[in-house]
C-alpha positions as a Markdown table, in Angstrom:
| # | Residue | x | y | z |
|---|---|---|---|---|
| 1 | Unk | 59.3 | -22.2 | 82.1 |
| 2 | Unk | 58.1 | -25.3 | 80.1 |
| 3 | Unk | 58.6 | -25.8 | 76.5 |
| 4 | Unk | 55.7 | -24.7 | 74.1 |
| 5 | Unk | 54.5 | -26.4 | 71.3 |
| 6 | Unk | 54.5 | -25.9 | 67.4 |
| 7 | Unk | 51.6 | -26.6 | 65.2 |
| 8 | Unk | 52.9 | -30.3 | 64.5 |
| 9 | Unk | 53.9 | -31.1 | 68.2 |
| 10 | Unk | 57.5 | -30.5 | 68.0 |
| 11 | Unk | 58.4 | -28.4 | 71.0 |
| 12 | Unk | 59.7 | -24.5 | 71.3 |
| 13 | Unk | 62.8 | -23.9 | 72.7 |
| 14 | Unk | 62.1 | -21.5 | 75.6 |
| 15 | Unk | 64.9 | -19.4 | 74.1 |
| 16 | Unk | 62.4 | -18.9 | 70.7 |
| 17 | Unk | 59.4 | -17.8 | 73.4 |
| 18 | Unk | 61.8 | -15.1 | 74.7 |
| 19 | Unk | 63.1 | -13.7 | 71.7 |
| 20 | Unk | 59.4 | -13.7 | 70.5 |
| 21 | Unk | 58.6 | -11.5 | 72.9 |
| 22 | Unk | 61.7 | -9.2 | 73.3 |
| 23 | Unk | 61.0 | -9.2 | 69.3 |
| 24 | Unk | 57.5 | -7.6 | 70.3 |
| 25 | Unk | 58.5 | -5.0 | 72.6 |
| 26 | Unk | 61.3 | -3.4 | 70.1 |
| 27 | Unk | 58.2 | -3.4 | 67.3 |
| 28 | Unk | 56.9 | -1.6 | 70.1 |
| 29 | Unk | 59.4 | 0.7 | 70.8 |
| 30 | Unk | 60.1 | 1.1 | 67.1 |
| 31 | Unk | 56.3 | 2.3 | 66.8 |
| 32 | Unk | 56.4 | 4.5 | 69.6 |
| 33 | Unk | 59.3 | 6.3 | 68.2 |
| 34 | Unk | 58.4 | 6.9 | 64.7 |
| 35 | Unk | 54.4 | 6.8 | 65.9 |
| 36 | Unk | 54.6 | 10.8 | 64.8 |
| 37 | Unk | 54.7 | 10.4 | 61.0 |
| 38 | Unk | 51.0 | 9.7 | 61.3 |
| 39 | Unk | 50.4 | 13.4 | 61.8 |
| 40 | Unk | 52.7 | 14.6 | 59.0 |
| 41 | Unk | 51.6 | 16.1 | 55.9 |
| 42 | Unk | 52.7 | 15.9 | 52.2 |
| 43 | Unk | 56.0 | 17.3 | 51.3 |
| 44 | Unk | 54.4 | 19.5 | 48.3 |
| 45 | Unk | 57.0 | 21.4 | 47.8 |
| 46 | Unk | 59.7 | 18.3 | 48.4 |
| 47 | Unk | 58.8 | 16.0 | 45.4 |
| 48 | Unk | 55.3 | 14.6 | 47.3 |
| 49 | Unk | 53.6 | 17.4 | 44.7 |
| 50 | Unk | 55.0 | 15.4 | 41.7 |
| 51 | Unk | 55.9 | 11.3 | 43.1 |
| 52 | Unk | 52.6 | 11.0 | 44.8 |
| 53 | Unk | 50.6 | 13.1 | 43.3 |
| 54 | Unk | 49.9 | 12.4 | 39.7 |
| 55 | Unk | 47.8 | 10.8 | 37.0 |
| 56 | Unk | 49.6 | 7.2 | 37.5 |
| 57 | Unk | 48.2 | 7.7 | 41.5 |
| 58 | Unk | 44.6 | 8.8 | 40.4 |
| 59 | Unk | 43.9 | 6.6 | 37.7 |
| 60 | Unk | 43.5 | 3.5 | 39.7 |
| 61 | Unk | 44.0 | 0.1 | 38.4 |
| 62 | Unk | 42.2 | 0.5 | 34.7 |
| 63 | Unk | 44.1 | -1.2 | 32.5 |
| 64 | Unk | 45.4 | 1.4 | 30.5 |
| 65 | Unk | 46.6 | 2.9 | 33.7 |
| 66 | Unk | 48.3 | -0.3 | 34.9 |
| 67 | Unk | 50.2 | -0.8 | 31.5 |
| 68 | Unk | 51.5 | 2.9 | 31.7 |
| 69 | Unk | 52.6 | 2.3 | 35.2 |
| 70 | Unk | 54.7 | -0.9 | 33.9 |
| 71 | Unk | 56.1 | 0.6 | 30.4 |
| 72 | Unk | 57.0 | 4.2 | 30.9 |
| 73 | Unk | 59.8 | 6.7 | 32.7 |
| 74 | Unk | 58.7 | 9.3 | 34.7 |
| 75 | Unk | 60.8 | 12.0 | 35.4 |
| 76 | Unk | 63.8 | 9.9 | 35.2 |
| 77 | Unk | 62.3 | 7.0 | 37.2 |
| 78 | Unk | 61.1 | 3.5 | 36.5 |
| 79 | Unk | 59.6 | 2.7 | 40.0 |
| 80 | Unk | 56.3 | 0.9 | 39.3 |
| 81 | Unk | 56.1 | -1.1 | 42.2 |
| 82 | Unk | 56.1 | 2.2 | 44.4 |
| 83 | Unk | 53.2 | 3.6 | 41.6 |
| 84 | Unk | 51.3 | 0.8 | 42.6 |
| 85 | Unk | 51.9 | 1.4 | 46.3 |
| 86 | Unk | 50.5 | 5.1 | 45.9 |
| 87 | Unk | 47.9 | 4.3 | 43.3 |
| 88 | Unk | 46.5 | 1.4 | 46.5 |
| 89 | Unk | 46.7 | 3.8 | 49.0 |
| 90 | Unk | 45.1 | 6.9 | 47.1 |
| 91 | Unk | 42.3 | 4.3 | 46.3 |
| 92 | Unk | 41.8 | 3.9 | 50.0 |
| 93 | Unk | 40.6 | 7.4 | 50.6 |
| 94 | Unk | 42.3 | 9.7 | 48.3 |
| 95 | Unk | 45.0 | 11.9 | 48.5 |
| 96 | Unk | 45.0 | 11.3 | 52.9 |
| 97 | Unk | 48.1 | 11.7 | 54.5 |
| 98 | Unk | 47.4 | 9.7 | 57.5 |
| 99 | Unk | 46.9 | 7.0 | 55.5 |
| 100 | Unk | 50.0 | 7.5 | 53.4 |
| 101 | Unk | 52.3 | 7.7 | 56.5 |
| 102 | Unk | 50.6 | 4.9 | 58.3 |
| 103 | Unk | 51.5 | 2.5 | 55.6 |
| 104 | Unk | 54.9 | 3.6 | 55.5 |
| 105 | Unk | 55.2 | 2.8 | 58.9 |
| 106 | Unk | 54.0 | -0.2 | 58.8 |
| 107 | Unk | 56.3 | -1.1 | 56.2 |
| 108 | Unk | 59.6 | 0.0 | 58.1 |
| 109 | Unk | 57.5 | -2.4 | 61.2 |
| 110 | Unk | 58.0 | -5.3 | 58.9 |
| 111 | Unk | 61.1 | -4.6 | 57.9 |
| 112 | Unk | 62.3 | -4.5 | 61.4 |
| 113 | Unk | 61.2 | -8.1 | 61.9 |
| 114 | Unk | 62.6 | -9.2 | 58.3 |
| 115 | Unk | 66.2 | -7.9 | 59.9 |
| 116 | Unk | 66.1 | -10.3 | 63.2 |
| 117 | Unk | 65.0 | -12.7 | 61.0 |
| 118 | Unk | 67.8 | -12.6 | 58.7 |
| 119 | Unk | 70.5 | -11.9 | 61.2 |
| 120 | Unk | 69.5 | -14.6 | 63.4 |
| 121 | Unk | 69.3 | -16.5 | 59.8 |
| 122 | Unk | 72.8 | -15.7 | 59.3 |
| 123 | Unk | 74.1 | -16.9 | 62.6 |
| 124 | Unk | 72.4 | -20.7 | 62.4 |
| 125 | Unk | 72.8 | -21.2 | 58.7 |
| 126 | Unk | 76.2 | -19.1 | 57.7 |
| 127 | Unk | 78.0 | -19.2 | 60.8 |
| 128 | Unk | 76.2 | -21.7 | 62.8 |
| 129 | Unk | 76.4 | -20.3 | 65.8 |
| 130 | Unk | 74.4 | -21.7 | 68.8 |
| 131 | Unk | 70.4 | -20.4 | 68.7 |
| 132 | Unk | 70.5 | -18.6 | 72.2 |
| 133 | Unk | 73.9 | -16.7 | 70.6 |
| 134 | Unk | 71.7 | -16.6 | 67.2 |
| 135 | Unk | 68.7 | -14.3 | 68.5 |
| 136 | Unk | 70.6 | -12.4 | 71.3 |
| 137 | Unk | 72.5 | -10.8 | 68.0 |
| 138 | Unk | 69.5 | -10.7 | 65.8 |
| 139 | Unk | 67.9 | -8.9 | 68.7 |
| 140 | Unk | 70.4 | -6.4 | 69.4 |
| 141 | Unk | 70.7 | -5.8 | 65.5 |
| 142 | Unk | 66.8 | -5.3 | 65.1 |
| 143 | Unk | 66.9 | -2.9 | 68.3 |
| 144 | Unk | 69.4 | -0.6 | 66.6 |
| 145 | Unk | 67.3 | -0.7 | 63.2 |
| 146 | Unk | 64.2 | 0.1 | 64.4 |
| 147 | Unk | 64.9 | 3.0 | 66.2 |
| 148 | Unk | 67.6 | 4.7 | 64.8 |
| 149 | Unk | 67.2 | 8.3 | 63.4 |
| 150 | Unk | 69.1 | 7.7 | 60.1 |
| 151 | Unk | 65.4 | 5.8 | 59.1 |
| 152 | Unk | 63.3 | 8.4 | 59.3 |
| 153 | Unk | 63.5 | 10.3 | 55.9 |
| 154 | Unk | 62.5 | 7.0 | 54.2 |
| 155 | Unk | 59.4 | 6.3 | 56.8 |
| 156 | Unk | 58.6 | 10.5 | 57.3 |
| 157 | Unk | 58.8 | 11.3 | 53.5 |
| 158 | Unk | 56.1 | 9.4 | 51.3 |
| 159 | Unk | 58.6 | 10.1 | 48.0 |
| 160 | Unk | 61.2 | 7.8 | 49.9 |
| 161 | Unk | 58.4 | 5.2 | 49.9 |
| 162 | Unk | 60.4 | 3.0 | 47.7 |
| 163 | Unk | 63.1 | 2.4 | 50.3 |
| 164 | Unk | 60.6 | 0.9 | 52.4 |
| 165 | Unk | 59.6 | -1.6 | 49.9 |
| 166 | Unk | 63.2 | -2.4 | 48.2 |
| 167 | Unk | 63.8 | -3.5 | 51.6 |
| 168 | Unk | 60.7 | -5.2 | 52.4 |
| 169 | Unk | 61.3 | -7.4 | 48.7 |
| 170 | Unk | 65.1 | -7.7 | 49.0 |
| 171 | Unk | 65.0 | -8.6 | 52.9 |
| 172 | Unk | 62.2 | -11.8 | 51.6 |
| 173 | Unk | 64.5 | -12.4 | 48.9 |
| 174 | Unk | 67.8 | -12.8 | 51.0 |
| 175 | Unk | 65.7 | -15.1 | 52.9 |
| 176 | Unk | 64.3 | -17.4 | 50.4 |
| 177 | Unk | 67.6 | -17.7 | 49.2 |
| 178 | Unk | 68.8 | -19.0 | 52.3 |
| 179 | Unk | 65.9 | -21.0 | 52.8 |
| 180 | Unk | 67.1 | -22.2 | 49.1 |
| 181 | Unk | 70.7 | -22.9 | 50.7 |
| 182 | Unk | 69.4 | -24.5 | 53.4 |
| 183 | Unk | 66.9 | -27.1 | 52.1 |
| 184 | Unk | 68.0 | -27.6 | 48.4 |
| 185 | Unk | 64.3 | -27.4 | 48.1 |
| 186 | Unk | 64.2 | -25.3 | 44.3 |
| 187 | Unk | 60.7 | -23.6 | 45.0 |
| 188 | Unk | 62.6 | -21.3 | 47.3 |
| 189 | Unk | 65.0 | -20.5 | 44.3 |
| 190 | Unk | 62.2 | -18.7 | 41.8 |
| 191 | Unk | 60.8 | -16.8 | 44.6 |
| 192 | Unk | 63.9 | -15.5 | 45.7 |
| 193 | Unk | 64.7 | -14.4 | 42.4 |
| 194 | Unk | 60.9 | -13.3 | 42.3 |
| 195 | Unk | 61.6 | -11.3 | 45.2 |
| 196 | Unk | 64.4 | -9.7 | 43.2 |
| 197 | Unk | 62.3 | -8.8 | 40.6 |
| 198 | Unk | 60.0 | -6.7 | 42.9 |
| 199 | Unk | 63.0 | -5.3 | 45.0 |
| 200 | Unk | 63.9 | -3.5 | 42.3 |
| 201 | Unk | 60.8 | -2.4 | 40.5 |
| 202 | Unk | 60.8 | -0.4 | 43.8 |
| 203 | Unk | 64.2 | 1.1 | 43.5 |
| 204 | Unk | 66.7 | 0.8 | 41.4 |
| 205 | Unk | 69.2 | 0.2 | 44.4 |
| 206 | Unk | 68.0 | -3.6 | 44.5 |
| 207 | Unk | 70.7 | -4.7 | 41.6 |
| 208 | Unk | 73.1 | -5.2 | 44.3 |
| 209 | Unk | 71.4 | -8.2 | 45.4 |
| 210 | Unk | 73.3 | -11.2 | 43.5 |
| 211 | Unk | 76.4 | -9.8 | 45.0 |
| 212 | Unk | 75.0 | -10.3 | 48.5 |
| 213 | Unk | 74.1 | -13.4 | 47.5 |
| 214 | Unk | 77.6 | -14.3 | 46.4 |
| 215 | Unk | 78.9 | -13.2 | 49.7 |
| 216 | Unk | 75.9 | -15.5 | 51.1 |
| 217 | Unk | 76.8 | -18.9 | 48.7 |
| 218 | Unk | 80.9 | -18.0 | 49.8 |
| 219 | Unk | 80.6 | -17.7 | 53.5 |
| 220 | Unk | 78.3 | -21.1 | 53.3 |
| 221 | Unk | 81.1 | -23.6 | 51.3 |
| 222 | Unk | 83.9 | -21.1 | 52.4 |
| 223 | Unk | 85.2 | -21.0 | 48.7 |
| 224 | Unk | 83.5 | -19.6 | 45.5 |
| 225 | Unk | 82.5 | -22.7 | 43.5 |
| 226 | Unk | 80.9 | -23.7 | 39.7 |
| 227 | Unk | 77.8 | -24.1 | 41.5 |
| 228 | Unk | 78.2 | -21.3 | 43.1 |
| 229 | Unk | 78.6 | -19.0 | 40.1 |
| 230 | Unk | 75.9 | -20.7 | 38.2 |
| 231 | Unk | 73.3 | -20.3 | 41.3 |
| 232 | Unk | 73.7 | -16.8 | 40.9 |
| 233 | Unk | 74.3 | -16.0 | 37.3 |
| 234 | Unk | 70.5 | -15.4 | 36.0 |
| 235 | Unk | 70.6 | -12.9 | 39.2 |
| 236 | Unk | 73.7 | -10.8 | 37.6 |
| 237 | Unk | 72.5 | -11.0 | 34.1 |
| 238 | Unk | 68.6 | -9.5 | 35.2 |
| 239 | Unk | 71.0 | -7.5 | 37.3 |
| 240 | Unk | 72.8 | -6.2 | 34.3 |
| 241 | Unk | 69.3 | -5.7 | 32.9 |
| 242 | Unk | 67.9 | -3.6 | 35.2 |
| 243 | Unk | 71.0 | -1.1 | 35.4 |
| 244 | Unk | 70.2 | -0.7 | 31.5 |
| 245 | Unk | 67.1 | -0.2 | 32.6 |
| 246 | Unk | 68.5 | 2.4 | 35.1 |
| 247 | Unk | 70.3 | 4.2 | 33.3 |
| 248 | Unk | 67.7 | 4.7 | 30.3 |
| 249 | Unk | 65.1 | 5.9 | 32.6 |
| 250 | Unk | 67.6 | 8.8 | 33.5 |
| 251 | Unk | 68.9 | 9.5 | 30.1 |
| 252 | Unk | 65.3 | 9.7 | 29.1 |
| 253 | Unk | 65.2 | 13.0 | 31.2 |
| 254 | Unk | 69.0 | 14.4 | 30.4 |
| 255 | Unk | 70.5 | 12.9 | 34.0 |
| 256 | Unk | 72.6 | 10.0 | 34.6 |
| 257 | Unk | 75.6 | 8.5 | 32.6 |
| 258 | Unk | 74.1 | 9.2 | 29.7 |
| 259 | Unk | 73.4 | 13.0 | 30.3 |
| 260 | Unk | 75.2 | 15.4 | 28.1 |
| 261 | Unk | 75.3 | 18.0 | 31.4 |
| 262 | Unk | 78.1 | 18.3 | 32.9 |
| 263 | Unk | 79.6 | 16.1 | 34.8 |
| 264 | Unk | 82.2 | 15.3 | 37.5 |
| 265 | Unk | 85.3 | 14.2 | 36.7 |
| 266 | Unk | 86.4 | 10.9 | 37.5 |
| 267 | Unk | 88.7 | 11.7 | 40.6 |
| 268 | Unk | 86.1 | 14.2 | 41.7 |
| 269 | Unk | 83.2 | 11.1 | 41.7 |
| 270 | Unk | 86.1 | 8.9 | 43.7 |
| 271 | Unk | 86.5 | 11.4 | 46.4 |
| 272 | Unk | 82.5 | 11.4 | 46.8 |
| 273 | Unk | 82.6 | 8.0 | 47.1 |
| 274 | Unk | 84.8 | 7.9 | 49.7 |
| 275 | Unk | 83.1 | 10.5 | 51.6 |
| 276 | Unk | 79.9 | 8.9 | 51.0 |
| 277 | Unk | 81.3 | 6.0 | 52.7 |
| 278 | Unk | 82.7 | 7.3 | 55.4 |
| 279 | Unk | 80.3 | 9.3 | 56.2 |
| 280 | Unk | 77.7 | 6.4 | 56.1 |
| 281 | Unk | 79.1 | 4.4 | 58.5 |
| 282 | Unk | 79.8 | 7.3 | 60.7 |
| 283 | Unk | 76.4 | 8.7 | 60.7 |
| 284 | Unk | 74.8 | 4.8 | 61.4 |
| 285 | Unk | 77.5 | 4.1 | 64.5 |
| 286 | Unk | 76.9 | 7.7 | 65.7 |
| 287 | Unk | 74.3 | 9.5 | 64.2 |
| 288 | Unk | 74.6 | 13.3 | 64.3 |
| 289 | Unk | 73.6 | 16.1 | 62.8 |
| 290 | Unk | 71.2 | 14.8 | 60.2 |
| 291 | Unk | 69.7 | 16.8 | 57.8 |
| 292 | Unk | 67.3 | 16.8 | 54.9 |
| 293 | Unk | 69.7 | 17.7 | 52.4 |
| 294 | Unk | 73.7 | 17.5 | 52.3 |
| 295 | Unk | 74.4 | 19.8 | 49.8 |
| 296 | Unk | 77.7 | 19.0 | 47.2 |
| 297 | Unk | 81.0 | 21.1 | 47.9 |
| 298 | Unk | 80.6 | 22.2 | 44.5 |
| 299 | Unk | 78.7 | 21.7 | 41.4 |
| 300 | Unk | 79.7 | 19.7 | 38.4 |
| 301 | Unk | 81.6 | 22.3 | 36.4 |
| 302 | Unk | 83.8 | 23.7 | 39.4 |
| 303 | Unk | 87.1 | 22.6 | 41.0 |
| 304 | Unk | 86.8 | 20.3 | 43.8 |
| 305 | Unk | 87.7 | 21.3 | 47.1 |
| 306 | Unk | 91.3 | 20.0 | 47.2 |
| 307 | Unk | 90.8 | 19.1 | 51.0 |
| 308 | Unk | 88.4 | 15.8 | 49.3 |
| 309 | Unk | 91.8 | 14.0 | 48.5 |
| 310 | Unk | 91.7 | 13.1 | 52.5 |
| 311 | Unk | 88.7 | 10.9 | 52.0 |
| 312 | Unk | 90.5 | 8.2 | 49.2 |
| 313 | Unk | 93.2 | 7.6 | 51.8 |
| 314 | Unk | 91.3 | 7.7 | 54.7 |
| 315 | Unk | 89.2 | 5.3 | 53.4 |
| 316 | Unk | 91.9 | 3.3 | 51.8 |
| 317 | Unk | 93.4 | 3.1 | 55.8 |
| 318 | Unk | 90.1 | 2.0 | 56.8 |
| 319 | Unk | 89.8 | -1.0 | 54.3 |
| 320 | Unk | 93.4 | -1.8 | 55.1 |
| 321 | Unk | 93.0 | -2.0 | 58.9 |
| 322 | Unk | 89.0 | -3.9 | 58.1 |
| 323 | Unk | 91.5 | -6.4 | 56.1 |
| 324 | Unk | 93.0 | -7.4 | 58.9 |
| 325 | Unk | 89.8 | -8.2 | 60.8 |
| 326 | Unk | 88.4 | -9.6 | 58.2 |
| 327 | Unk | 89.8 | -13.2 | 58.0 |
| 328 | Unk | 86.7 | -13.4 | 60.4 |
| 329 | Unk | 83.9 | -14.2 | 58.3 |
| 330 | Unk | 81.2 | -12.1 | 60.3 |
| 331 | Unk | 83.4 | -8.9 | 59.5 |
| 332 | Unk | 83.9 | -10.3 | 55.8 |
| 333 | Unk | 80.1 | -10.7 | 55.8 |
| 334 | Unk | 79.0 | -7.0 | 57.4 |
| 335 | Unk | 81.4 | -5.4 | 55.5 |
| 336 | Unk | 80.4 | -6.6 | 51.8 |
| 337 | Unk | 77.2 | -6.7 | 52.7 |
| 338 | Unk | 77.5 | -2.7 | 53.4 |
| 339 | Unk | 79.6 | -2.0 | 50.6 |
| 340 | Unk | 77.9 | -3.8 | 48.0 |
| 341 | Unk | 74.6 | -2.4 | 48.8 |
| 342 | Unk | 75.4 | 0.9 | 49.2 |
| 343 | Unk | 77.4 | 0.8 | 45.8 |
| 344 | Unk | 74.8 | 2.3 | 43.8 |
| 345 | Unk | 74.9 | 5.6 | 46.1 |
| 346 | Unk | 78.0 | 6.9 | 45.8 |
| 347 | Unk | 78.9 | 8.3 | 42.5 |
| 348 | Unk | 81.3 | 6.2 | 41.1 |
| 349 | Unk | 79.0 | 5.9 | 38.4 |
| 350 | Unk | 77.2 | 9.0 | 37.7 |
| 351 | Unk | 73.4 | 9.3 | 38.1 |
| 352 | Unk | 71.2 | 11.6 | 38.8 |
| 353 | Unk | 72.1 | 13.2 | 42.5 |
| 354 | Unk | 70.7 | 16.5 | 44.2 |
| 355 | Unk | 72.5 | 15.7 | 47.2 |
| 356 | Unk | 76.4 | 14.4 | 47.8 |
| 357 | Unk | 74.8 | 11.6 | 50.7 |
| 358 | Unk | 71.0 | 11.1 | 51.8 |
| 359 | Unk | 70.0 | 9.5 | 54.8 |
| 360 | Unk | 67.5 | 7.2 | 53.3 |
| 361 | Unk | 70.2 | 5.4 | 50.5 |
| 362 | Unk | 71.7 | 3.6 | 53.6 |
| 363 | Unk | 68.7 | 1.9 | 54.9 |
| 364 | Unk | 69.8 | -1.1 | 53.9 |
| 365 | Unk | 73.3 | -1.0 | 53.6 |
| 366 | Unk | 73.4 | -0.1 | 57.3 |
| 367 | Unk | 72.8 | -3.5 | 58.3 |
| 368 | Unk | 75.9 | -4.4 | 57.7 |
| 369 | Unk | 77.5 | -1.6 | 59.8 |
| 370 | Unk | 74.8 | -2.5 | 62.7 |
| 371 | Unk | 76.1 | -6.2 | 62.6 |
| 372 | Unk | 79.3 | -5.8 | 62.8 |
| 373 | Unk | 79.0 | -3.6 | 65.9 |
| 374 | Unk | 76.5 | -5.4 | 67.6 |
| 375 | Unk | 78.2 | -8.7 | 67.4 |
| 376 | Unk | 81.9 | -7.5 | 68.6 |
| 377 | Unk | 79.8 | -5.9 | 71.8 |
| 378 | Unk | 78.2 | -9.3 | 72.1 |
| 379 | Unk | 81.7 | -11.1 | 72.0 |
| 380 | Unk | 82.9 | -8.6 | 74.4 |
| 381 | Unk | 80.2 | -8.7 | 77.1 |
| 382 | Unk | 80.4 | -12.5 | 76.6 |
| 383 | Unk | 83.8 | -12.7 | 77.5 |
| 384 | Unk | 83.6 | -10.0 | 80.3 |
| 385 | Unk | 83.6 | -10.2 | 84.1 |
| 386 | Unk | 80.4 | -9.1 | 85.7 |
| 387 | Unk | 81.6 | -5.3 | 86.4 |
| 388 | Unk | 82.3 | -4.9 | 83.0 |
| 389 | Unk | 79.1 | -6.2 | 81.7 |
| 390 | Unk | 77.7 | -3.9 | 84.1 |
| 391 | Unk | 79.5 | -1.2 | 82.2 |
| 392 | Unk | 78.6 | -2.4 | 78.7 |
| 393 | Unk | 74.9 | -2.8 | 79.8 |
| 394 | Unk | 74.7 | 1.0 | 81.0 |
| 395 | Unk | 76.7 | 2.3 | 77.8 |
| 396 | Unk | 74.4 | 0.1 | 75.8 |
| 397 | Unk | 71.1 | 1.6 | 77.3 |
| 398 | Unk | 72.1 | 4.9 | 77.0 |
| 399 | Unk | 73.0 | 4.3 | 73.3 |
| 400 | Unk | 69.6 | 2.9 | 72.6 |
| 401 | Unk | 67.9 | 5.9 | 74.9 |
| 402 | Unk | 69.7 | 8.0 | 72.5 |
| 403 | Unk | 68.7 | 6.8 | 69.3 |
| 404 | Unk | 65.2 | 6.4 | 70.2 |
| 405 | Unk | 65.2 | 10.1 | 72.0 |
| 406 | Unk | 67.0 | 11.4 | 68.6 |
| 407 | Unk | 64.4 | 9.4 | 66.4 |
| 408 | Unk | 61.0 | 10.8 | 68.5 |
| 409 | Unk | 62.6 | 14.2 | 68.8 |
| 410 | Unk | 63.4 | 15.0 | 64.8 |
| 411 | Unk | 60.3 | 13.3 | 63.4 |
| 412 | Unk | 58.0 | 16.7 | 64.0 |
| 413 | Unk | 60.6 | 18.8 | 61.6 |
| 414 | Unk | 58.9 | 16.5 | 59.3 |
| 415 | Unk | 55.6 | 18.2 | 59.4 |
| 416 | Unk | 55.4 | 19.9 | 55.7 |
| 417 | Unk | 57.5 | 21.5 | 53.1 |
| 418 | Unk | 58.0 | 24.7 | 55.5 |
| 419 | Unk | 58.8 | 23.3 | 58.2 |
| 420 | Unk | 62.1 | 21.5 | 56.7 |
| 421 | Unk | 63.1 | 23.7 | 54.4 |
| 422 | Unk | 65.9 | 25.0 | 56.2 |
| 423 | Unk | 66.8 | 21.7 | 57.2 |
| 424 | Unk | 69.5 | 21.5 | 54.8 |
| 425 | Unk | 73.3 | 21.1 | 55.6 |
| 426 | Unk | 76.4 | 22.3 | 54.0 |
| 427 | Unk | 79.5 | 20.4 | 52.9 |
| 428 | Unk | 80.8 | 18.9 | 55.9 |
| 429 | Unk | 84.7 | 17.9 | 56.0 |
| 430 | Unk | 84.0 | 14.9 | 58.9 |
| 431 | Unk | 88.1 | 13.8 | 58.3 |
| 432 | Unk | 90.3 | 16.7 | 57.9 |
């Protein structure tokens, strides 16, 4: 196949012109799979009768509506970047499901994109690694995003919008930032941080970002410099910001850290953070059982179940055998970029939680799971004879077949408010 040509007569490696199109059928695929949420309804009863529909949604874009939007809590939320996104949509053809889900699923289609990009991003810039290595990663990566069923409570429920678009900002923002890396060129710097900005006026989970870029500015001089530090620090002090922010708008309706309920105590909020982890990266190697809810072992004012101390030392054996693997930077990199973005959901700090874990927090974070396994199977069918990469092929396929199967299968338990009300799991002891 002969090389194509850019815009500027530079020529396209045929490797590009292949990924491109290998890019195209998982979008495809993805589509296919979550293609059901088009025919789902509010959750009216599951927070869609207060998150979506309200004045903020019907007002439109009068002034007075846009600066209420921007300057005020609701219901323990500062999210006006997701207001905006309903308040656009309603605008459209009011209160219309259809065209509620559609959006969101077009969303989650750009985000699946975003994540080859950025993998593949990763491998030239951070690791330079060859481009044909590069893509056949990224691509592998982006397969297991886009159809895997641990997505669709952010893409099926409309109140888990702002997933969607914390991930649609933050992925643009990682990039920018390594377009920043890459070129020196200092436009790139303001728009990441831009990007940042938006990330989290989504969702509050977006102050993570200047530690991913940390890991990002480590991994590229292999050593933390002054340049370094002061790349990032206006990103940890708006970072510092916006959890003041956070934790205001939940004081503001008696939740979070500043709450006088009751609340855990701290060895209580360790041992859910542990499970939380855990059971994260479990549930995005091997998902299973999934559920709308995940109820806590007990509430705030109760004795922890004493079988929770397994989950501190399991983990602790976990991050003590990772250790190990991760003098290789591509483990280093998964593995903070999991654990730093998934930080905000797991109770170490208290905020407001209905749930012990939620699918929908590790959207994200997952990436870094899916990375890490994605490249050792690559390393390992590289290295392979041709009967074992044979084998690896067949297990892969049937992996993929099963996420997809498990993703097109659950989306319909979506429908309304009745029909997953029962989907709702007790506490769960995964390590015992």
């Amino acid at each position: 196949m002969p090389n194509l040509m850019n815009d500027n007569g530079s020529t396209i490696p045929r490797v590009n012109y292949i990924a491109f199109l290998f890019l195209i059928i998982i979008t495809t695929a993805s589509f296919l799979c979550f293609q059901g949420v088009v025919t789902l309804d509010f959750q009216k009863h599951w927070d869609d009768h207060w998150v979506v529909f309200n004045w903020y949604t019907e007002e439109g874009f009068a002034s007075s509506n846009i600066k209420s939007i921007v300057s005020e809590y609701y219901h323990g939320q500062y999210s006006p970047i997701n207001q905006f996104y309903y308040t656009t949509l309603y605008s459209i053809n009011g209160y219309n499901a259809k065209i509620f889900h559609s959006a969101g699923l077009v969303i989650h289609l750009f985000n699946v994109v975003l994540v080859y990009v950025f993998i593949r991003r990763i491998e030239r810039l951070i690791f330079e690694e060859s481009l044909q290595a590069a893509s056949c990663i990224g691509l592998l990566c982006t397969l297991i995003f886009a159809l895997h069923p641990l997505f669709i409570e952010p893409v099926a429920w409309i109140s888990a919008s702002k997933v969607l678009l914390y991930a649609l900002f933050f992925f643009i923002g990682l990039l920018s930032y390594l377009q920043y890396l890459s070129t020196k060129n200092r436009l790139w710097y303001p728009f990441a941080f831009a990007c940042f900005v938006l990330s989290f006026l989504a969702k509050e989970q977006a102050v993570t970002f200047p530690l991913v870029l940390l890991t990002l500015e480590y991994l590229k001089a292999k050593r933390i410099t002054q340049k370094s530090v002061v790349a990032v620090l206006p990103f940890f002090v708006t970072s510092l910001i916006f959890a003041i922010i956070t934790i205001n708008s939940q004081s503001a309706n008696e939740q979070g850290i500043m709450s006088k309920n009751a609340m855990n105590p701290f060895i209580d909020r360790v041992c859910y953070g542990a499970y939380s982890v855990l059971f994260y990266v479990k549930q995005t190697i091997f998902p299973s059982d999934l559920a709308r809810v995940y109820n806590f072992p007990n509430k705030a004012n109760q004795n922890m179940p004493v079988e929770l101390l397994i989950y501190p030392i399991a983990l602790l054996t976990a991050i003590a055998f990772f250790v190990r693997k991760a003098l290789k930077p591509r483990y280093l990199f998964g593995g903070l970029f999991f654990f730093t973005s998934i930080l905000p959901a797991i109770h170490i700090i208290p905020i407001s939680r209905v749930a012990i874990v939620a699918d929908r927090y590790s959207y994200v974070a997952s990436v870094g799971i899916i990375y890490i396994a994605c490249h050792f199977v690559y390393t390992l069918f590289s290295k392979a004879d041709q009967y074992v990469r044979y084998a690896i092929t067949l297990v892969c396929c049937l992996y993929v077949f099963y996420l997809g199967f498990y993703t097109y299968s659950r989306i319909p338990l979506w429908k309304n408010s009745d029909s997953i009300t029962n989907d709702i799991r007790h506490f769960k002891l995964y390590f015992k």
